[in-house]
C-alpha positions as CSV (number, residue, x, y, z in Angstrom):
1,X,-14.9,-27.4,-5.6
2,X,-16.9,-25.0,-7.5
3,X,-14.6,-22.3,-9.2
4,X,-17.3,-19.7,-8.7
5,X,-18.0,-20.6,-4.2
6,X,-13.6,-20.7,-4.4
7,X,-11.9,-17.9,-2.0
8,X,-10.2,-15.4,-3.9
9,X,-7.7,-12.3,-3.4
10,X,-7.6,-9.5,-5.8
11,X,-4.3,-7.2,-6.0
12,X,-4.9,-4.8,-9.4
13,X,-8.3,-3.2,-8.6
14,X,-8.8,0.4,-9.6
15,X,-11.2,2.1,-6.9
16,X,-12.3,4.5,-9.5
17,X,-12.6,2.3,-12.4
18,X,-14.5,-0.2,-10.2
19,X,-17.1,1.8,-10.4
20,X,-20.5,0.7,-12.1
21,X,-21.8,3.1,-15.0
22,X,-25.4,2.9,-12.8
23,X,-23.2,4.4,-9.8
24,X,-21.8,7.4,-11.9
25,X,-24.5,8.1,-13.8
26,X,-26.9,8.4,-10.8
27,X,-24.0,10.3,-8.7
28,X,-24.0,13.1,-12.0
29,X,-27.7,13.6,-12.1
30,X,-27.4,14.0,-8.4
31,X,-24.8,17.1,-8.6
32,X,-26.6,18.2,-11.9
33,X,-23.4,17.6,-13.5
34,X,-23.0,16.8,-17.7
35,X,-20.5,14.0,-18.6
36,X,-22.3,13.1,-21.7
37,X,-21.0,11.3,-24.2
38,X,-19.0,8.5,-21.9
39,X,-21.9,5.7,-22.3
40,X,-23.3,4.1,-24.7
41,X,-27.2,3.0,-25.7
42,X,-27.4,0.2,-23.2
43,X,-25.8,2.2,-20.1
44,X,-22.3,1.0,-20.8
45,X,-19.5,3.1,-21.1
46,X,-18.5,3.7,-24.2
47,X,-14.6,3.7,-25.8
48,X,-12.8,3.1,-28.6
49,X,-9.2,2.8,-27.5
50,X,-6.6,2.5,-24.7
51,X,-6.4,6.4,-25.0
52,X,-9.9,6.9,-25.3
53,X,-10.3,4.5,-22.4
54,X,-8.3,7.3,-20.1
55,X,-10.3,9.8,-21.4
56,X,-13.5,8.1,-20.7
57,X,-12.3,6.9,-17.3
58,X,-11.2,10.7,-16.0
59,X,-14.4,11.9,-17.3
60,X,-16.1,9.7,-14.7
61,X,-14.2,10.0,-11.6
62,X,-15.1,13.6,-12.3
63,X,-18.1,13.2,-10.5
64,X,-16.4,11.8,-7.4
65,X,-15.7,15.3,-5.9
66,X,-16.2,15.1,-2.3
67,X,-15.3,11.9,0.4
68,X,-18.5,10.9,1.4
69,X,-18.7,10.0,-2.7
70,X,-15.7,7.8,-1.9
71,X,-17.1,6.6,1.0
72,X,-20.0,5.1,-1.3
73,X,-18.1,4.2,-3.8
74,X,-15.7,2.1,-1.8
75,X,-19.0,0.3,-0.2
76,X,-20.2,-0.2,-3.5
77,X,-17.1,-1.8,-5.0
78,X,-16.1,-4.2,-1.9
79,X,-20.1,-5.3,-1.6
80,X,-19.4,-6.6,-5.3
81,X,-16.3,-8.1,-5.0
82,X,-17.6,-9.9,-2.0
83,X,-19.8,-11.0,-4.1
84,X,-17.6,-12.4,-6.3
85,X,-16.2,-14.7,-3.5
86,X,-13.2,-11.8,-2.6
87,X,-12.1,-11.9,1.0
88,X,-9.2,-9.9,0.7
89,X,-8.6,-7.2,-2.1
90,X,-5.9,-4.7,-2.6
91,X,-7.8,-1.0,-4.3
92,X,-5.5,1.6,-6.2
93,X,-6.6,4.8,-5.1
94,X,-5.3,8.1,-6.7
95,X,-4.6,11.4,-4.5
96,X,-5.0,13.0,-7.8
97,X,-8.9,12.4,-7.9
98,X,-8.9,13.0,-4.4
99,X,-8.6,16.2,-3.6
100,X,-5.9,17.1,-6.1
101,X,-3.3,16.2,-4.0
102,X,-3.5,18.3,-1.6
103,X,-2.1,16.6,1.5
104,X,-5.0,17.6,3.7
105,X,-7.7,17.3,1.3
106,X,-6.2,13.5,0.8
107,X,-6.8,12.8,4.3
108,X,-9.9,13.5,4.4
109,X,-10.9,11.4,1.6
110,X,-8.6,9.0,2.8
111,X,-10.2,9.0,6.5
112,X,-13.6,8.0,4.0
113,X,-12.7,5.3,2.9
114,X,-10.8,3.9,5.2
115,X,-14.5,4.0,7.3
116,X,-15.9,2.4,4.0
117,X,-13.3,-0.2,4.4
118,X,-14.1,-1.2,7.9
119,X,-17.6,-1.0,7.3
120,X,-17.4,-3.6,4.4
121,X,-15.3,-5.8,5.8
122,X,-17.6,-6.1,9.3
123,X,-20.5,-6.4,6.6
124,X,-19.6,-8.8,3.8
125,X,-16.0,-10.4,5.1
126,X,-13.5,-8.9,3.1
127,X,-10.3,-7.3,3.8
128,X,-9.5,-4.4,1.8
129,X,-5.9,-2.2,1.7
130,X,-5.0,0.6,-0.6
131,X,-2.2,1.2,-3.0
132,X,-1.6,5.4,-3.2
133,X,-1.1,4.9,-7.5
134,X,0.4,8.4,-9.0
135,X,-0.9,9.1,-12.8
136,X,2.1,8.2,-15.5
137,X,0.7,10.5,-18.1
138,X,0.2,13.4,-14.9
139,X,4.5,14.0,-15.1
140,X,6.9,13.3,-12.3
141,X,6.0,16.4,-10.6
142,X,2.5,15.5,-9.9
143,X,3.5,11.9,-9.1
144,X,5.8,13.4,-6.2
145,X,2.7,14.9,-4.4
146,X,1.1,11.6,-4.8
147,X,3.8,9.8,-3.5
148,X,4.0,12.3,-0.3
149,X,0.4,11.6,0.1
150,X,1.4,8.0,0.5
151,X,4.4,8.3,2.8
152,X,2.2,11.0,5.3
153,X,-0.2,8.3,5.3
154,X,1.0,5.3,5.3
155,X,-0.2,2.9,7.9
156,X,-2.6,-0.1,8.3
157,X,-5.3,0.7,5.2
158,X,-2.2,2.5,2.7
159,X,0.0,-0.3,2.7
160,X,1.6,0.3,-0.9
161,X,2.6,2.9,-3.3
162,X,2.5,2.2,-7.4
163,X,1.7,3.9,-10.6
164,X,-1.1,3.8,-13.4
165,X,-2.0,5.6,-16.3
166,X,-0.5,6.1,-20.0
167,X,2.4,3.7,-20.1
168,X,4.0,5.2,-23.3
169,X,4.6,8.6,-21.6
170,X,7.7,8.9,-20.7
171,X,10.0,6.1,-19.3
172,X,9.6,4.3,-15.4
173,X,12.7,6.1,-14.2
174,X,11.4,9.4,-14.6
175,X,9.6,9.0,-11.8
176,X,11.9,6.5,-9.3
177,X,12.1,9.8,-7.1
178,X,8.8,9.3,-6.3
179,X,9.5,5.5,-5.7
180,X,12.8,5.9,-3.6
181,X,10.1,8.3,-1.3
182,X,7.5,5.6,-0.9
183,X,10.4,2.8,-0.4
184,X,11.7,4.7,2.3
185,X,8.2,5.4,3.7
186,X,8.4,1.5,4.2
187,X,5.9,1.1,1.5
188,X,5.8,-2.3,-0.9
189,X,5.7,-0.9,-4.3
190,X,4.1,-1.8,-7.8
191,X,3.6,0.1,-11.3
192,X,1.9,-1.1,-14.5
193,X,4.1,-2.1,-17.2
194,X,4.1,-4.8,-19.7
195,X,0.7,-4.0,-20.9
196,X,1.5,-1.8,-23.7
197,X,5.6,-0.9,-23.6
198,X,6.7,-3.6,-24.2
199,X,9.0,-6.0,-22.2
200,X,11.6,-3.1,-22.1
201,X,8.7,-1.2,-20.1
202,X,9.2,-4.5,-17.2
203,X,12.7,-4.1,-17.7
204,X,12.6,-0.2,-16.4
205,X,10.5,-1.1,-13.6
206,X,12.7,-4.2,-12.4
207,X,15.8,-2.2,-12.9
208,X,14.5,1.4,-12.8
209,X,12.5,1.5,-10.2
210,X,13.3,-2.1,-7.9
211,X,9.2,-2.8,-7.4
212,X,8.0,-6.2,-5.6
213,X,5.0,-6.8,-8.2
214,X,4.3,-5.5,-11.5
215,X,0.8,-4.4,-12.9
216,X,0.0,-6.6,-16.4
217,X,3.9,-7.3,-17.5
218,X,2.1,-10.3,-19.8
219,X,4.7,-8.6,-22.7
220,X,7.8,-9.4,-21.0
221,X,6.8,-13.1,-22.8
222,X,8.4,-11.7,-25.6
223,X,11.7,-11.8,-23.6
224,X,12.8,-15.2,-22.5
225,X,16.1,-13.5,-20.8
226,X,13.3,-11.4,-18.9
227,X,11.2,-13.9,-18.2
228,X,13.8,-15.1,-16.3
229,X,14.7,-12.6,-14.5
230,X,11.6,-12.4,-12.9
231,X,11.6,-16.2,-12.1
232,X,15.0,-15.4,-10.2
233,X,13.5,-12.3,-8.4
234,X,10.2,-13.9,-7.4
235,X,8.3,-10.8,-8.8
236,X,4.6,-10.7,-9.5
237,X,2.6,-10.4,-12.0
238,X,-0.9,-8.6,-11.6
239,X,-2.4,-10.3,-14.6
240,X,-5.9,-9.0,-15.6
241,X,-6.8,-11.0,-18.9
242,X,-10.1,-9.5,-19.5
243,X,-8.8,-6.1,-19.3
244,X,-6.3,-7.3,-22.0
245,X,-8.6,-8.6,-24.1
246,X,-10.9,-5.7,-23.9
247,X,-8.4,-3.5,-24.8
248,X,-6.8,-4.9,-28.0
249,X,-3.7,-6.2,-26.3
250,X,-4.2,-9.8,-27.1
251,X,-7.0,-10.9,-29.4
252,X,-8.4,-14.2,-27.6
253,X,-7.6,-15.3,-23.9
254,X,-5.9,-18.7,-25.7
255,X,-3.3,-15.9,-27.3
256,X,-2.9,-14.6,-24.0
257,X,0.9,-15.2,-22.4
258,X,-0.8,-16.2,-18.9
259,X,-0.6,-20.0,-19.3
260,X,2.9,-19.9,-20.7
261,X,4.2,-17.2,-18.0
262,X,3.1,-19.4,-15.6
263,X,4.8,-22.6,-16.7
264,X,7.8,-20.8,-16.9
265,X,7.6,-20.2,-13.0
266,X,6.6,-16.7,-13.0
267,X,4.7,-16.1,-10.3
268,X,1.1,-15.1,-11.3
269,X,-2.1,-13.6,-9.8
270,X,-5.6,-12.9,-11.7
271,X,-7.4,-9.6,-11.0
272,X,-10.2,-7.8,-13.0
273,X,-8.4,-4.1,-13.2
274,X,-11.2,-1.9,-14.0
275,X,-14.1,-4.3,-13.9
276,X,-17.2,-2.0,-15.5
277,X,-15.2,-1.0,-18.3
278,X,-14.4,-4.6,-19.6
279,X,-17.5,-6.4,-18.8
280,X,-16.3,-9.0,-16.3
281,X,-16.0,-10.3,-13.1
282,X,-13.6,-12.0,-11.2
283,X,-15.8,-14.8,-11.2
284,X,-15.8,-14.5,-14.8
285,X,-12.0,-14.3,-15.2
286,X,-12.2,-17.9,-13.6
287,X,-14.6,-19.2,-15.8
288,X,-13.2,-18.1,-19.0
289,X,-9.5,-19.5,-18.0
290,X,-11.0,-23.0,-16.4
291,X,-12.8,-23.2,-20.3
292,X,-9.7,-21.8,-21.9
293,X,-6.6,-23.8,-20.5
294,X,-8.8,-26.6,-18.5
295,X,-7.7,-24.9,-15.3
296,X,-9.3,-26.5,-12.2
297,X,-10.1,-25.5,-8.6
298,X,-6.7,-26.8,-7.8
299,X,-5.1,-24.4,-10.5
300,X,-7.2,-21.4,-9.2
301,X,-6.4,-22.5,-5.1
302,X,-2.5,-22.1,-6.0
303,X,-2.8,-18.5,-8.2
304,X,-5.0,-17.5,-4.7
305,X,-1.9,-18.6,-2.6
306,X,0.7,-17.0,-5.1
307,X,-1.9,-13.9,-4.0
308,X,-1.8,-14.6,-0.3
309,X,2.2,-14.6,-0.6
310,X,2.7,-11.6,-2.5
311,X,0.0,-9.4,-1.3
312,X,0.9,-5.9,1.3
313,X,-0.5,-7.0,4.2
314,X,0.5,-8.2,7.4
315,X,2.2,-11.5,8.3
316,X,-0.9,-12.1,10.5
317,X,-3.4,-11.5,7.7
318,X,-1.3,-13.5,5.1
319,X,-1.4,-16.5,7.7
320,X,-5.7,-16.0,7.8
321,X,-5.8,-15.9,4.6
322,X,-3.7,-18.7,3.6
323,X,-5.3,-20.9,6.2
324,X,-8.7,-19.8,4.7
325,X,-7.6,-21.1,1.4
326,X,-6.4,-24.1,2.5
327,X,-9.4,-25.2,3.6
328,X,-10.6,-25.1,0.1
């Protein structure tokens, strides 16, 4: 089977940082609005580090002020993971840069791209949900108002509540308030760690905050008692490698702790995290491991299943989606 016409299910997608530099730029000279600065020569954006990267990033979703910018942006993003051979993809989506949140300002942009959503999925095939993500580096009080954004609107589209942003601010627990909320709101939840805290950053969120998957966690390789752990909890991992790579974390994808993670029975997925920014694809991310660790269509049909399993959907869309793959 060719790796590129495989199925595949994406879990770590950033609505905002999905977003193409064209998009942006065109939505800015639209509103007559200056983020300068955030591109470079060839239309690219343009950082230097993880920090710079958030910096760059909120400078961006700056320009997505209203929900019918959401709206177009959510089209935008599914049509190109369709593309890509995506069927069903689970989008982060912040309250924070939507609306502020405010509860009813959320809903509205919320209502947006939930229409975007349906619309993309009559038009190319694919299935999206979203993850309400509060903002590490925002504080716990911020994160609260994100997480009551996800519990008012939890339903089919918000199926799961997580949290992105500056992992060094701060420790997981400070915000399992937040989390309890969103559990009890019947919400599956997730939160990046592992990427750049360290493998005590996975243990907070195992132990801190009790979440189902964890964003990155490629670090906790440097903790075989961890690594364990997770094997025994059947947690995980939302492994982007090109995002890695991009950002410094590991210097070549054969450095990368993917291969080895996954021998040692943690469960793994492959997503693309915030696609424009590192220069890749999903179908990319498939190439680069099939030339990297030899990795066939067989290799990529079981990480898609380890998807299908862990993903926040419905028993009835697991079973369609598994079935799909199983015809692969």
């Amino acid at each position: 089977m060719d790796i590129d016409a495989c199925p595949k299910i994406e879990l770590h997608l950033h609505l905002e940082g999905a977003a193409p530099p064209h998009f942006i730029r065109y939505l800015a000279a639209e509103k007559h609005k200056d983020i300068g600065g955030i591109f470079a020569e060839n239309g690219d954006y343009k950082f230097t580090d993880f920090g710079h990267f958030l910096k760059i990033y909120e400078a961006a979703t700056s320009v997505l002020t209203a929900p019918e910018d959401f709206y177009r942006l959510t089209c935008e993003v599914l049509q190109q993971s369709a593309e890509q051979g995506v069927i069903y993809t689970e989008v982060f989506v912040s309250p924070d840069f939507c609306g502020g949140c405010d509860l009813a300002a959320w809903q509205e942009y919320l209502a947006a791209i939930e229409q975007a959503a349906g619309h993309s999925e009559r038009e190319f095939g694919i299935i999206a949900k979203g993850i309400v993500t509060c903002i590490r580096h925002f504080g716990s009080d911020q994160a609260r108002k994100a997480a009551r954004c996800a519990a008012e609107t939890v339903g089919d589209f918000i199926v799961g509540f997580g949290m992105g942003g500056d992992e060094l601010q701060g420790r997981q627990g400070d915000f399992a308030y937040s989390f309890d909320m969103a559990r009890e709101a019947k919400l599956h939840l997730t939160t990046h760690a592992g990427e750049w805290g360290g493998a005590e950053s996975v243990r907070q969120a195992i132990f801190d905050l009790n979440v189902e998957r964890i964003g990155h966690g490629v670090q906790v390789i440097d903790d075989p008692a961890l690594v364990e752990e997770l094997v025994a909890r059947q947690i995980t991992l939302e492994v982007c490698p090109g995002s890695n790579l991009a950002l410094g974390v590991y210097p070549t994808l054969s450095a990368h702790p993917i291969k080895p993670l996954r021998s040692a029975g943690v469960k793994t997925t492959i997503s693309t995290d915030d696609p424009p920014f590192f220069h890749t694809t999903l179908g990319q991310e498939y190439r680069q491991l099939a030339d990297t660790f030899g990795w066939t269509s067989k290799d990529f049909t079981a990480l898609n299943r380890t998807a299908a399993e862990a993903a926040f959907c419905s028993a009835e869309t697991r079973q369609s989606l598994l079935e799909k793959l199983e015809k692969t």
